[in-house]
C-alpha positions as CSV (number, residue, x, y, z in Angstrom):
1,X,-7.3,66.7,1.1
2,X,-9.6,64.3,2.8
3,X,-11.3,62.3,-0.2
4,X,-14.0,60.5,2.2
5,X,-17.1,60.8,2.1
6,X,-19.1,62.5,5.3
7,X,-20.4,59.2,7.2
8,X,-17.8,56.3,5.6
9,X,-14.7,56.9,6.9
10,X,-13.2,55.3,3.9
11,X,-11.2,56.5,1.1
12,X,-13.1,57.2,-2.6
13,X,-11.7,54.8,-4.9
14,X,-11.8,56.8,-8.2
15,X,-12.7,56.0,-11.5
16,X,-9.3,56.1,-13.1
17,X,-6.3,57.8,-11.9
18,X,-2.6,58.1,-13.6
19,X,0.4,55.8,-12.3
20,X,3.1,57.6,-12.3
21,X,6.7,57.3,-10.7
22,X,10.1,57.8,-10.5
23,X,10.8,57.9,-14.2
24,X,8.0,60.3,-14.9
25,X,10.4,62.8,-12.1
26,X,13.9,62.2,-13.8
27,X,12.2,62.8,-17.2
28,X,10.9,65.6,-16.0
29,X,13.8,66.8,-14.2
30,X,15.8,66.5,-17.0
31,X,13.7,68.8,-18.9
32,X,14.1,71.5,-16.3
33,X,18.2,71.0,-15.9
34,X,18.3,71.3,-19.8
35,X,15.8,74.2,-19.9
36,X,14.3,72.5,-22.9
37,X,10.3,72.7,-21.6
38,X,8.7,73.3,-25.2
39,X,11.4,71.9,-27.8
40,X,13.6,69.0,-26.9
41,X,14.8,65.2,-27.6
42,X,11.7,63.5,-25.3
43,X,9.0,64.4,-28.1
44,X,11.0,62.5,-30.7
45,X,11.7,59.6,-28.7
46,X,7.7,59.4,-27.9
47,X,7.0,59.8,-31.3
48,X,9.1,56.8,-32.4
49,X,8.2,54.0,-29.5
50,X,4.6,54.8,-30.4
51,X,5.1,54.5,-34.1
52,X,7.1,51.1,-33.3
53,X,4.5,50.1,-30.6
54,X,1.2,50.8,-32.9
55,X,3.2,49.4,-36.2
56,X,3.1,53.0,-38.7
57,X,5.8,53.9,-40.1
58,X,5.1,57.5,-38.7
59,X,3.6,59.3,-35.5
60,X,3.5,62.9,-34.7
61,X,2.7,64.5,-31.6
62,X,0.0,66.8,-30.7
63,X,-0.7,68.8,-27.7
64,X,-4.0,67.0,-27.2
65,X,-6.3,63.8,-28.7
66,X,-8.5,66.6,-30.0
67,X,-6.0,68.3,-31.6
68,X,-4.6,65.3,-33.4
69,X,-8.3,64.7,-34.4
70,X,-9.1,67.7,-36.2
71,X,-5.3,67.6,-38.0
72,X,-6.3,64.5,-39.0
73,X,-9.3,65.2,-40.7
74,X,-7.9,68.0,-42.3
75,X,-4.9,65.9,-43.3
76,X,-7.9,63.0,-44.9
77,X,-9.4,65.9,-47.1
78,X,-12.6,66.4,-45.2
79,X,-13.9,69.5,-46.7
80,X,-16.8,72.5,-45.4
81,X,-20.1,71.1,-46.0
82,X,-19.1,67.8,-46.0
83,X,-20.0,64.6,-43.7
84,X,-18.8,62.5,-41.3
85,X,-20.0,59.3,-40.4
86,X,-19.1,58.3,-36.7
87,X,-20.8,56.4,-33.8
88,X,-23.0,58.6,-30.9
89,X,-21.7,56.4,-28.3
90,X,-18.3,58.7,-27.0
91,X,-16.6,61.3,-26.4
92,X,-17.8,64.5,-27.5
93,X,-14.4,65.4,-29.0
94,X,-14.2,63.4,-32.4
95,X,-17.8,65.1,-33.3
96,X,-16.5,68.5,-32.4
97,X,-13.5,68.0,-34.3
98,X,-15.9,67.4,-37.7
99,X,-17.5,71.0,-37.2
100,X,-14.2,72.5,-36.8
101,X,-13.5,71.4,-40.1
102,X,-17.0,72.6,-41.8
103,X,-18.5,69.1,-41.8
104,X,-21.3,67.9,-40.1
105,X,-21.7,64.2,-38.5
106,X,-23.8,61.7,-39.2
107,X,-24.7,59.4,-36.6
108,X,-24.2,55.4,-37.1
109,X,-25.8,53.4,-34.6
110,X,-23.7,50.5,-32.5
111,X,-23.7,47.2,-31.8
112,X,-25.4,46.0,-28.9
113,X,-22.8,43.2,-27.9
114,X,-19.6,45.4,-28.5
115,X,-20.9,49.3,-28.2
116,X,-18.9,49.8,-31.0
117,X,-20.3,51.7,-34.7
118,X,-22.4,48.8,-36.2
119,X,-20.1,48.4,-39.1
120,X,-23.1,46.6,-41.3
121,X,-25.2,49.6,-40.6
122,X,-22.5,51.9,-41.8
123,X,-21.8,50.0,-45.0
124,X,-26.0,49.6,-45.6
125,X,-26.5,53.6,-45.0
126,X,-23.2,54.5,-47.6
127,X,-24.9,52.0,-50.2
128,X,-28.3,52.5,-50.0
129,X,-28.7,56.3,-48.7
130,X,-26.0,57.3,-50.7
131,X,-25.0,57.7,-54.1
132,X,-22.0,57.7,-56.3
133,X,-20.9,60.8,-58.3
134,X,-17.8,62.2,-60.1
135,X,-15.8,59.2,-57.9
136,X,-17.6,60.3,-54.7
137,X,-20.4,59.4,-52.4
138,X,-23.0,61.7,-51.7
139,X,-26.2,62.1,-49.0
140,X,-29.0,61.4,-51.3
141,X,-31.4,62.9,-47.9
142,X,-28.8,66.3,-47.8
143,X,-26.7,66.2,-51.2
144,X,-23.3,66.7,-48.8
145,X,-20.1,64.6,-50.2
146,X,-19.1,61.9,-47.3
147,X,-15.7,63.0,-46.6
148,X,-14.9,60.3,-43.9
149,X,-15.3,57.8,-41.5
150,X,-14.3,58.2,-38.2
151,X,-13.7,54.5,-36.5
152,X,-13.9,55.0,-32.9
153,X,-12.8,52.4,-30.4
154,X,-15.1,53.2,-27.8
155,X,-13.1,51.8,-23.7
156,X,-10.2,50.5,-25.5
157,X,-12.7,48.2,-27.6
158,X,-12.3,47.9,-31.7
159,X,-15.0,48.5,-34.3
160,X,-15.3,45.7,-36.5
161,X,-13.1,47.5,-39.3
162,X,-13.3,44.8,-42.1
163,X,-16.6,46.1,-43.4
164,X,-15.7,49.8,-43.1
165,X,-12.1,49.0,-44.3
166,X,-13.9,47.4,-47.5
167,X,-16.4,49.9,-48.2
168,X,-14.1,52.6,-47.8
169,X,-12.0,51.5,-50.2
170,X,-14.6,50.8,-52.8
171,X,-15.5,54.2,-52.9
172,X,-12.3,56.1,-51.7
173,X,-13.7,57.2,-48.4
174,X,-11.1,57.8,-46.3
175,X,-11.4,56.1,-42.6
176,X,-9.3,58.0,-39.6
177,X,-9.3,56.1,-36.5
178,X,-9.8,57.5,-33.3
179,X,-7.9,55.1,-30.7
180,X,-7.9,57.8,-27.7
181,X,-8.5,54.8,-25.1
182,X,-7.5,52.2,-27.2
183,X,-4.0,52.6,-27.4
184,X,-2.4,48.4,-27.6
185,X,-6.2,47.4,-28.5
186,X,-5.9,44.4,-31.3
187,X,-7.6,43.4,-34.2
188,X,-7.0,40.9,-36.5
189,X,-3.9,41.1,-34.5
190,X,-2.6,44.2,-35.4
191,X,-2.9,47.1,-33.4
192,X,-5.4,49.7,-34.0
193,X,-4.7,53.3,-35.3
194,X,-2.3,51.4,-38.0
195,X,-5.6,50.1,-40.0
196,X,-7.1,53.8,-41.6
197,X,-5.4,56.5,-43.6
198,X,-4.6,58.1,-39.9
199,X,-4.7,57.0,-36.2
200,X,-5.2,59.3,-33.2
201,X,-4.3,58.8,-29.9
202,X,-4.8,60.7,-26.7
203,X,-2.6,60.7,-23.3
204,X,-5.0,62.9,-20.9
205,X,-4.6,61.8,-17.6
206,X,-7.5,59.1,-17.9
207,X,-5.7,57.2,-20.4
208,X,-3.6,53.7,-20.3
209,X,-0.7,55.9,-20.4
210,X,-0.3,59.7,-19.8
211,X,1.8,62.4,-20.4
212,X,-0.3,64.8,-18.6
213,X,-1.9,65.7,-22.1
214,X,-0.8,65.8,-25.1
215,X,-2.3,63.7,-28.5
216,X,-0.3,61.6,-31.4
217,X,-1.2,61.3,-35.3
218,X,0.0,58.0,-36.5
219,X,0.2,57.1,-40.1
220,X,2.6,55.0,-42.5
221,X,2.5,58.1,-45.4
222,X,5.1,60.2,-45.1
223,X,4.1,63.4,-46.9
224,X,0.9,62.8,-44.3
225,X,3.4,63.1,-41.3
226,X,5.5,65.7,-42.7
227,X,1.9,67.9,-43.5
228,X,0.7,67.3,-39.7
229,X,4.4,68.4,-38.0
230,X,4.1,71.4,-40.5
231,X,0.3,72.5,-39.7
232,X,0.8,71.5,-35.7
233,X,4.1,74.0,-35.8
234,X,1.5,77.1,-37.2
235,X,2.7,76.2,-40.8
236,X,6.1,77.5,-40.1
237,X,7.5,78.4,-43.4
238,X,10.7,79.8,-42.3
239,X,11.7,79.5,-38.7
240,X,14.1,82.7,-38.8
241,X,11.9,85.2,-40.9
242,X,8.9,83.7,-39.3
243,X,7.1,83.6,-42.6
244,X,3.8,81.5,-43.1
245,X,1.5,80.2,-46.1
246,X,-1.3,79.2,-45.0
247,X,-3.5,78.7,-41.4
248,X,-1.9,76.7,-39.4
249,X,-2.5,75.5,-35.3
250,X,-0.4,75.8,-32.5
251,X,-0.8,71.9,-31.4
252,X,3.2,70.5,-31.0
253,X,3.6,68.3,-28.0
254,X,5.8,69.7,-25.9
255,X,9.3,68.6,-24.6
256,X,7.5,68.1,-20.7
257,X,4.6,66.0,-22.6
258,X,7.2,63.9,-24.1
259,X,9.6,63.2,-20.9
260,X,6.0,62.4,-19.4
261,X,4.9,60.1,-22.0
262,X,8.0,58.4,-22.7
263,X,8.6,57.3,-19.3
264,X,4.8,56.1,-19.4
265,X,5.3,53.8,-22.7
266,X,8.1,51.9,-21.3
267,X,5.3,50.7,-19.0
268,X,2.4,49.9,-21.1
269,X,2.5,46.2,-21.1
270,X,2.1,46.3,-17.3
271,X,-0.5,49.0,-17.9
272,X,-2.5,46.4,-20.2
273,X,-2.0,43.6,-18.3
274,X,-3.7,45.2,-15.3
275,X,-6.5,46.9,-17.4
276,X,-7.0,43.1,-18.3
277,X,-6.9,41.7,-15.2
278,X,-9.3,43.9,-13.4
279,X,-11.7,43.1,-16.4
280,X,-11.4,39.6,-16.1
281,X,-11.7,39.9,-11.9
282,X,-15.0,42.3,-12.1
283,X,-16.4,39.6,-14.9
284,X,-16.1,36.5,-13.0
285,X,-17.2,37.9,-9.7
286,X,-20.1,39.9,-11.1
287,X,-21.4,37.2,-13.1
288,X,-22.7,35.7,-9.8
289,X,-25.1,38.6,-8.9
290,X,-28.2,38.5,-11.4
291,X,-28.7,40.8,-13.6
292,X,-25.0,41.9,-14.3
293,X,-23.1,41.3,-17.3
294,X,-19.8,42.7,-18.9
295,X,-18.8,43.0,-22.6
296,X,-17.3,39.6,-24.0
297,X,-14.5,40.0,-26.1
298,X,-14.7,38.5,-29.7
299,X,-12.5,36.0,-31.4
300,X,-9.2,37.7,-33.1
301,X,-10.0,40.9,-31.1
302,X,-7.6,42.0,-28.1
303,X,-9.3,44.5,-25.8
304,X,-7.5,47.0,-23.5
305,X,-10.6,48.1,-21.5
306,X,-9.4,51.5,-20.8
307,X,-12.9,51.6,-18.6
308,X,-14.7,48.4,-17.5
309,X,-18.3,48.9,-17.8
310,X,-21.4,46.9,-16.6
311,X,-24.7,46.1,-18.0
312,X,-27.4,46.8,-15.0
313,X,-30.8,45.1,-15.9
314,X,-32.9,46.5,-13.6
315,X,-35.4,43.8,-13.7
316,X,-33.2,41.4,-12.5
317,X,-31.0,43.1,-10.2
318,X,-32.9,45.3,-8.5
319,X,-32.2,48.8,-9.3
320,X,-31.1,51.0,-12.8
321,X,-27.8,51.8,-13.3
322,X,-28.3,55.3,-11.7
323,X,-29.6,53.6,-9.0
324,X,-26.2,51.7,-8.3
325,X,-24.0,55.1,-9.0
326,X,-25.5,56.6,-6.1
327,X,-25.3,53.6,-4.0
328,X,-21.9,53.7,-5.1
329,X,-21.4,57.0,-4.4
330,X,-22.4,56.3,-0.6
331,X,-20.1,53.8,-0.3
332,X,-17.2,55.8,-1.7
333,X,-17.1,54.2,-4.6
334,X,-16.7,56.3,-8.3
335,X,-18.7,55.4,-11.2
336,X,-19.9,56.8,-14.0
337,X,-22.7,56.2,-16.5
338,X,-21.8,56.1,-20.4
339,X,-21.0,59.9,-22.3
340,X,-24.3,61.2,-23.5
341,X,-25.2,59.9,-27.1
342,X,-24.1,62.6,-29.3
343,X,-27.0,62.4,-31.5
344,X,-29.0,63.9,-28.3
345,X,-26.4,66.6,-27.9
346,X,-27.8,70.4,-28.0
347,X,-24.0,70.6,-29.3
348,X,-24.7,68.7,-32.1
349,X,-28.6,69.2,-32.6
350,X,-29.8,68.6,-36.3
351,X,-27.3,66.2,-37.1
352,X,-28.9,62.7,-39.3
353,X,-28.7,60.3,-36.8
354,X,-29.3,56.8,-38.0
355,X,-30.8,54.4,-36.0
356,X,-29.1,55.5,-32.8
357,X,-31.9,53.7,-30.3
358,X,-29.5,51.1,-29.2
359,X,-26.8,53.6,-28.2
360,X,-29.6,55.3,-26.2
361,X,-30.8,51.5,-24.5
362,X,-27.0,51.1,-23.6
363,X,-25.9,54.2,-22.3
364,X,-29.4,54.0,-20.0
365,X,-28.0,50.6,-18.6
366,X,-24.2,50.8,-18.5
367,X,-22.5,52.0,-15.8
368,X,-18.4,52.3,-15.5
369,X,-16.4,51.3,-12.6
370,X,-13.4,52.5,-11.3
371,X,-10.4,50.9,-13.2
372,X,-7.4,52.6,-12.8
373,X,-4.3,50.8,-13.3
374,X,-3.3,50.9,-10.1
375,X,-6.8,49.7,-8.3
376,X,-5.3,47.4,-5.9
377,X,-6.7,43.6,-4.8
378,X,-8.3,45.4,-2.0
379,X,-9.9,47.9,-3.6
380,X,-11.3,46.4,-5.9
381,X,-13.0,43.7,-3.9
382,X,-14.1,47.2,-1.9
383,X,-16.3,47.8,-5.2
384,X,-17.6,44.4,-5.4
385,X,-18.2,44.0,-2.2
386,X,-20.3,47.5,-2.4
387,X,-22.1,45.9,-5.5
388,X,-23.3,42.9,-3.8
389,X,-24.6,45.0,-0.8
390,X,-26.5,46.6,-3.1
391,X,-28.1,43.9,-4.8
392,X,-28.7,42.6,-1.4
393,X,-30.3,46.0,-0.1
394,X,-32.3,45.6,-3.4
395,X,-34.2,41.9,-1.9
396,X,-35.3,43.8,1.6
């Protein structure tokens, strides 16, 4: 298939696309000469390099991020009718995930230097708009119990957990990390998805490392662990009688997920170490055209960028961040603006949403650029390149 676009003659370098190889094939093949495509050894072995590489004493895998994430909130007690507090700025997923539980989000606002949940905003809305009863916090504004926090690490960036991590112990909220495309992200230095009651991680095809799908649940309580392999297996009392207590879901990993996965873990380092460098090449070249600016990462903080994504202020440079997509797009170059705040979401209409205008003023002026971690020297100086001629074409 010719991926050019009419007019350029050129290749379109994509947003983010998989690396895989040779050890993704044997995995895979191995999978086939076994005949073992649904249960075998790889989902095991994925599970325990992950639970090694996050540092948990337990991971569990899923057949998607989403799937992990509503086990998860199951597995943290979020009830019907209860609340969720999460940030608008990502994927729609982790929201979804609350309503299939019963529970509704509630909308923190997020920092304007990081993009991340504004962690002193959380803690200010669970001690001033809430109030303690029978051991629980409760929504003075709607009466519901808060059953959670979900701390997302929005492009393989970390919320500032400290204050949630405090807070939440205070008043026995329990916090469920959603590290889809943070997977090797630090803080503190230790690696997110080990700091809550649960971690989630997703290996769609976007991801620092893939399996083609497929999700993890990573947590250092065992009877956590065992409950999540039970409920993901459709609470399989008895695997010969086929007997069942309860509701359960049909979200094991498969043995093909694993092979995939597996063979994509013993690479991550590489992985991050491009996702870095392709940060650090766009933020040094980019800082010489005005009005461009990347996130800077914080002291004790390790970022992963899963996407790197630029500030466009139009003022200065010349054109909005929409602007620059589809001057991109002519040059067969892939962007992408920022997910849609979720608070804005016909999905998700009536939800509180607190504060929320700065997640509106970023995703209006952020656009990501293509980051994959195989975007080669060339490529990549392709996109800058494309950048600078339009800032130029901008001045005429």
């Amino acid at each position: 298939m010719d991926t050019r676009p009419a007019g350029t003659g050129m290749p379109v370098i994509p947003l983010y696309a998989p690396s895989v190889g040779e050890l993704e094939a044997t995995n895979l093949a191995e999978c086939i000469r076994q005949n073992l495509l649904i249960h075998g050894p790889f989902v095991a072995e994925f599970e325990r390099g992950i639970a090694e590489f996050v540092g948990t004493a337990h991971a569990v895998g899923t057949h998607s991020g989403t799937s992990a994430l509503h086990l998860a909130l199951l597995l943290a007690g979020v009830e019907a009718d209860d609340e969720v507090l999460i940030t608008p700025l990502t994927f729609i997923a982790p929201a979804n995930a609350i309503r299939y539980v019963g529970a509704y989000p509630v909308f923190i606002d997020v920092e304007r230097d990081t993009w991340q949940m504004d962690a002193a905003l959380a803690v200010d809305f669970l001690k001033q708009q809430c109030t303690s009863r029978d051991g629980r916090l409760y929504n003075k504004s709607s009466g519901r119990r808060i059953g959670a926090i979900v701390a997302v690490h929005f492009l393989g960036i970390p919320v500032d957990l400290d204050p949630l991590l405090e807070v939440a112990r205070a008043h026995g909220v329990p916090i469920v990390e959603d590290a889809a495309q943070a997977l090797g992200t630090r803080y503190r230095g230790r690696r997110v998805g080990s700091f809550g009651t649960i971690g989630c991680f997703s290996f769609h095809g976007n991801k620092l490392i893939t399996a083609g799908g497929g999700g993890m649940i990573v947590t250092n309580d065992a009877d956590l662990a065992r409950r999540a392999r039970y409920l993901a297996n459709q609470a399989k009392d008895d695997a010969v009688e086929t007997s069942h207590k309860e509701v359960g879901y049909n979200y094991r990993m498969t043995n093909l997920h694993g092979a995939v996965g597996l063979a994509q873990l013993s690479k991550i380092d590489r992985h991050i170490e491009a996702k870095r460098r392709i940060a650090a090449t766009y933020a040094r070249e980019l800082s010489k055209i005005p009005g461009l600016t990347l996130v800077q990462e914080k002291p004790d903080t390790f970022y992963t960028y899963w996407l790197s994504s630029v500030v466009v202020d139009a003022a200065k440079f010349g054109m909005t961040s929409r602007e620059l997509l589809i001057f991109l797009r002519r040059h067969a170059v892939e962007s992408l603006p920022l997910y849609e705040p979720l608070h804005l979401s016909l999905a998700h209409k009536g939800a509180q949403a607190v504060g929320c205008q700065v997640a509106e003023t970023v995703r209006a002026n952020v656009l990501s650029l293509p980051s994959s971690v195989g975007l080669t020297e060339q490529d990549q100086a392709r996109v800058i390149s494309a950048i600078e001629a339009a800032f130029n074409s901008s001045r005429q």
